[in-house]
C-alpha positions as CSV (number, residue, x, y, z in Angstrom):
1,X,14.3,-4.5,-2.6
2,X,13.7,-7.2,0.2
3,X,14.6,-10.5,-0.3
4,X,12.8,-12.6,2.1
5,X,12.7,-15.2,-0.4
6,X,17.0,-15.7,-1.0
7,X,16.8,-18.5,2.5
8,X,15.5,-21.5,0.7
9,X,15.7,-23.6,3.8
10,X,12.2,-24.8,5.0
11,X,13.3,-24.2,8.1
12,X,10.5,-22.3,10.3
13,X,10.5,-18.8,9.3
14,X,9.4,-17.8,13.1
15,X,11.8,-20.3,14.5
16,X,14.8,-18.8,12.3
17,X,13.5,-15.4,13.6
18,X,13.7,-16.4,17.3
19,X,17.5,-18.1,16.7
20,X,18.3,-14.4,15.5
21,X,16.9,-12.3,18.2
22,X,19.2,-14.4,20.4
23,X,22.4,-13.8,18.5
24,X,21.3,-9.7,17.7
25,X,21.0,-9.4,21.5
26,X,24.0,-11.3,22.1
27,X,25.9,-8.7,19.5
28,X,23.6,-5.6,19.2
29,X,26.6,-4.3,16.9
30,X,26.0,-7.3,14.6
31,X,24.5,-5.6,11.3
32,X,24.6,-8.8,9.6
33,X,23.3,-10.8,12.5
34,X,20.5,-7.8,12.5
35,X,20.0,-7.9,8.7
36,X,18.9,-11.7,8.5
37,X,16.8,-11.7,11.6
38,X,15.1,-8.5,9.5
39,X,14.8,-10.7,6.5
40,X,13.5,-14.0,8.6
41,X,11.2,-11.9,10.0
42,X,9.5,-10.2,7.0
43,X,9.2,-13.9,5.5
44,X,7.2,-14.8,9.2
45,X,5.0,-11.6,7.9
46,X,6.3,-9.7,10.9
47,X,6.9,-6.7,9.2
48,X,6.8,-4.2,11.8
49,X,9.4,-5.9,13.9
50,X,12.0,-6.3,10.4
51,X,11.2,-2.2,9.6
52,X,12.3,-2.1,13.5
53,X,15.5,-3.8,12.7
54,X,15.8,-1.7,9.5
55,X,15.4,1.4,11.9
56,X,18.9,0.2,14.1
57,X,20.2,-0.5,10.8
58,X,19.9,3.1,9.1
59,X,20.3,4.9,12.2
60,X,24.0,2.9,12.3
61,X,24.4,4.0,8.6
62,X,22.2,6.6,7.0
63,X,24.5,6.4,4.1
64,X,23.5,3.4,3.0
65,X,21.3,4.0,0.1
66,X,20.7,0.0,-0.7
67,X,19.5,-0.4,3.1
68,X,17.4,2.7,2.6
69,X,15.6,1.2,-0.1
70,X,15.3,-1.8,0.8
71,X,13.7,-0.4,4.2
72,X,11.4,1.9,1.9
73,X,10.7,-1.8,-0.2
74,X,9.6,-3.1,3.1
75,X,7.6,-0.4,4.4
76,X,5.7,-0.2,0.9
77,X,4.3,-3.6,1.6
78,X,3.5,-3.1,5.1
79,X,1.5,-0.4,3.5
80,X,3.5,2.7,4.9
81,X,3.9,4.1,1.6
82,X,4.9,7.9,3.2
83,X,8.0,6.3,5.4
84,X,8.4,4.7,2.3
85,X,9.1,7.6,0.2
86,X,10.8,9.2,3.0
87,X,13.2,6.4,2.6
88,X,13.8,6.4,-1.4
89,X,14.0,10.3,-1.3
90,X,17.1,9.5,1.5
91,X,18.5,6.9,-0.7
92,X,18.1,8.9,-4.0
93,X,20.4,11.9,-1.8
94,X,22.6,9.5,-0.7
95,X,22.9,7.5,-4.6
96,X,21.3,10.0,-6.6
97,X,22.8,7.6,-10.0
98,X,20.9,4.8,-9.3
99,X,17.5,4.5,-11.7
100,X,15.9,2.1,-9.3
101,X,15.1,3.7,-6.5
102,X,13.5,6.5,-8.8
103,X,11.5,3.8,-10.3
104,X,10.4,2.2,-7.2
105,X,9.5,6.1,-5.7
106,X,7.3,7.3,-8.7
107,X,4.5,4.4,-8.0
108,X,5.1,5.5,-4.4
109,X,3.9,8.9,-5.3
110,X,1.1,8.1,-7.9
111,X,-0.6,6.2,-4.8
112,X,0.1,9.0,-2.6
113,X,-2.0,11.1,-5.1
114,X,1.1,13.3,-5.4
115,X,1.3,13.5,-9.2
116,X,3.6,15.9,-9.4
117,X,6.2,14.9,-7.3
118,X,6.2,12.0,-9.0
119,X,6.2,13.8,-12.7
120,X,8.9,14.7,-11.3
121,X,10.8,11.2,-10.1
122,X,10.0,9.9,-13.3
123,X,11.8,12.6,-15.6
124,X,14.7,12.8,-13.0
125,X,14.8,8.9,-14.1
126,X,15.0,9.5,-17.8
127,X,18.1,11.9,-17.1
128,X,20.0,9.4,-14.8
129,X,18.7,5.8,-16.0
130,X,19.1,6.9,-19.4
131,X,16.4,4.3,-20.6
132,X,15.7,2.4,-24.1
133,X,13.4,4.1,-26.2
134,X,10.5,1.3,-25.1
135,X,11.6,2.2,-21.4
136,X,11.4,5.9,-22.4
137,X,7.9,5.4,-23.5
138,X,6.5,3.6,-20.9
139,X,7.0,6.5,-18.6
140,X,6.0,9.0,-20.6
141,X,2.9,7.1,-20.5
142,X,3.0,6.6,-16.8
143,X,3.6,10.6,-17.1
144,X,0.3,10.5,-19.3
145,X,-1.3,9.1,-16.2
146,X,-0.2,11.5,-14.4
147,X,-0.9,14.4,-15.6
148,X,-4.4,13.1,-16.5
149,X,-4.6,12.8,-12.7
150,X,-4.0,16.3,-12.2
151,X,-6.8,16.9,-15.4
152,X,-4.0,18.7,-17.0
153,X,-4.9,16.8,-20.4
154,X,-2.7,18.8,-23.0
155,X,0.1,17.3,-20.9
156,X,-1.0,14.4,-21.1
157,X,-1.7,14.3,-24.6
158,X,2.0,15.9,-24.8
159,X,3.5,12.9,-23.2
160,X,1.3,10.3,-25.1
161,X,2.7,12.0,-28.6
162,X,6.5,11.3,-27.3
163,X,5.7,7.5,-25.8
164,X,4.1,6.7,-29.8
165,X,7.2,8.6,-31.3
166,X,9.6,6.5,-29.3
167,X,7.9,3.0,-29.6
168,X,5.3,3.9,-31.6
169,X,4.3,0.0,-32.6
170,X,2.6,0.1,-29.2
171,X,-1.2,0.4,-30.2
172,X,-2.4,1.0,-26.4
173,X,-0.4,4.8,-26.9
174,X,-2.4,5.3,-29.7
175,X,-5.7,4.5,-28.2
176,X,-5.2,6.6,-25.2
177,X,-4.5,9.3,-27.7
178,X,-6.7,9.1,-29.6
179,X,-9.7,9.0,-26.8
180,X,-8.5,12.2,-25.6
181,X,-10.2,13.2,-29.2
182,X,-13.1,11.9,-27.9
C-alpha cells in the first residue's frame, strides 16, 4: 500500500519531488533516496513517473513482496489494474503467507471481469489469512458476487448459505438469498 500521505510537511509536493531527482541521480544506487522521490511524487499526482521509480526499484529486488505491492497499490490508482495484478500475483509468489495482498488482488480481478481468478484469490485467502467468522462471511459474499457474475447462481446461492451460517445476524445475506427465490 502507498503511503503518500506518511510526509506531513507542507512542503511543495513538486518541489520535494525535484530535491529527489537530484539526490537519486546523484546516487542511482540509493533505494531509499529512490523510494521517497517515488512517494513525493505520487502525492504531486505524478504517478507514472513514481511507478517508473517503482520499476528501478523491483528490477533491483524482485523479491521484495512489500515493494511489489505497494507498486501494484500504485498502479491500481493510476488505473493500470492488469500491471497491477501482475504485481500482487509476484508478491503473493514471493510472500505467499501474507492475506493482504490476496485481499487487495481479488477486487483487482472482479474489475478485470475475471471472476474466477479471483474465486480463486479469495478462497486461497480463507486458507492463509485464516479470517474471523464475520471476515469469512464477507467473502463468501464477495464469492456470491462472483459467481453471480459468471450466472453460476447455485454457487452463489452456495456461498450466501455459508456467509448467513457464519455471521448469520447479517440481514443483507439473507436478502440476497432470499431474492435468488424470486
Amino acid at each position: 500500500v502507498v503511503k503518500a500521505e506518511a510526509d506531513n510537511s507542507t512542503e511543495d509536493p513538486a518541489a520535494a519531488a525535484d530535491e529527489l531527482e537530484a539526490a537519486v541521480a546523484a546516487d542511482p544506487d540509493d533505494m531509499q533516496a529512490r523510494r521517497d522521490l517515488a512517494l513525493a511524487l505520487v502525492a504531486a499526482g505524478e504517478y507514472d513517473a513514481a511507478i517508473e521509480q517503482y520499476e528501478v526499484m523491483v528490477k533491483n529486488d524482485p523479491t521484495d513482496g512489500a515493494l511489489l505491492a505497494e507498486m501494484a497499490s500504485l498502479e491500481q490508482r493510476a488505473g493500470k489494474a492488469r500491471d497491477a495484478a501482475l504485481h500482487l500475483e509476484a508478491a503473493i509468489k514471493e510472500e505467499p503467507a501474507e492475506p493482504a495482498y490476496y485481499l487487495s488482488l481479488a477486487p483487482i480481478r472482479v474489475s478485470l471481469g475475471d471472476w474466477a481468478a479471483a474465486i480463486e484469490v479469495w478462497t486461497e485467502y480463507l486458507e492463509v489469512g485464516k479470517p474471523d467468522a464475520v471476515r469469512q462471511a464477507e467473502i463468501h459474499a464477495a464469492m456470491a458476487s462472483a459467481y453471480d457474475g459468471m450466472k453460476d447462481y447455485a454457487n452463489a446461492q452456495a456461498e450466501l448459505e455459508q456467509a448467513i451460517s457464519l455471521d448469520p445476524d447479517n440481514a443483507d445475506y439473507t436478502v440476497r438469498l432470499e431474492g435468488y427465490a424470486n
